[in-house]
N, C-alpha and C positions, 0 to 999 in steps of 0.2 A: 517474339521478344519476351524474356523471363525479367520480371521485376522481382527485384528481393526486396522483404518486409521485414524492416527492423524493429524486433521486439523482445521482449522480456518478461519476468515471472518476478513480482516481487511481494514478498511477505507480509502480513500485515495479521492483527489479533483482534477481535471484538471487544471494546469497550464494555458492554453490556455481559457477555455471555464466559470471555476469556480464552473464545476458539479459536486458535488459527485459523488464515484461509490467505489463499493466494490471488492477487491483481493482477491480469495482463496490460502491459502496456506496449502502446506502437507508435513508435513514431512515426507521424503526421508532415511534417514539417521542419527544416534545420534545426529549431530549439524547440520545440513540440513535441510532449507527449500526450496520447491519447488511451486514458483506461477505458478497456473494450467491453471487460469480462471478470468476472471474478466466479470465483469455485471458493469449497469447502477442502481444506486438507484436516486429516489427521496428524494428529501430535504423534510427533516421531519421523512421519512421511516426506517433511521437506526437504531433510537434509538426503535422504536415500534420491529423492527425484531430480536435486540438484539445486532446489531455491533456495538454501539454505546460505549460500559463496554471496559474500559480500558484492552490492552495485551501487557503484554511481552514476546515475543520471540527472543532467542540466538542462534546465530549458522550464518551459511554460507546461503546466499540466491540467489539462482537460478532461471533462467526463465525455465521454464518448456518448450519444442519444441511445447507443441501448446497454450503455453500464445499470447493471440490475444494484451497486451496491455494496453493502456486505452482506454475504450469501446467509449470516447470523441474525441479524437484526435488520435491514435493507436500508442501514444511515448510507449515502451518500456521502459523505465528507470525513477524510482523514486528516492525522493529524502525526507529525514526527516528534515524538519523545528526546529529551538527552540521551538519553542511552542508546540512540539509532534506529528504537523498533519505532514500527505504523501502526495505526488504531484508527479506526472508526472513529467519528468525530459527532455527537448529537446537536451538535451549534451553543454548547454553553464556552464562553471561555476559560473559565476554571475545569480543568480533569485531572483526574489520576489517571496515571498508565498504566494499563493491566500486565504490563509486562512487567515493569522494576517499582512501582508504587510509587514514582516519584509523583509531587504535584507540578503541573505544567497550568502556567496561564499563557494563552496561545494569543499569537498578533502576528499581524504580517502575513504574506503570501510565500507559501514552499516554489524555489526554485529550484535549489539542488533537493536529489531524496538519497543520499547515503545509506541505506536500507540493510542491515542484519535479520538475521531468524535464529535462531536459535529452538523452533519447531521441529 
């Protein structure tokens, strides 16, 4: 019997450092996503490997017990910008975005992640 596993590659930038790097996620459960994994990309490399095509995904999102992080600084916790990119998240509620400088003060829990790269 073949079971298929639904997942995805979604872009995200380090707070701290301003690298790119990519999150696997899989879904777990009907409204359930599970980030598994993350890696380091190169600036430039997303859009060539394909992370770069806009995703929406709904539902509940989880750290998976062996998500390492970001593979830059090893925060744990992101955070969605106005302008659609993902960041690292160090736990303070006041951030700037390393992607468009906007300031975000963060509340509430991500359900939907509408996610851009522009990596």
């Amino acid at each position: 019997m073949t079971t298929t596993v639904e997942a995805a590659v979604l872009t995200a930038t380090c707070s701290r450092t301003h690298r790119p790097f990519g999150i696997r996620v899989q879904r777990t459960a009907p409204r359930e996503w599970s980030m598994t994994w993350s890696f380091r990309i190169e600036p430039g490399v997303a859009g060539r490997e394909g992370y770069a095509d806009a995703q929406t995904l709904s539902g509940r999102f989880v750290w998976g017990s062996d998500y390492p992080g970001c593979p830059h600084c090893q925060t744990r916790s992101l955070y969605q910008c106005s302008c659609k990119r993902l960041a690292c998240h160090d736990g303070e509620v006041s951030q700037t975005c390393p992607v468009c400088g906007t300031q975000v003060q963060l509340e509430g829990t991500v359900e939907t992640i509408s996610a851009l790269s522009d990596h």
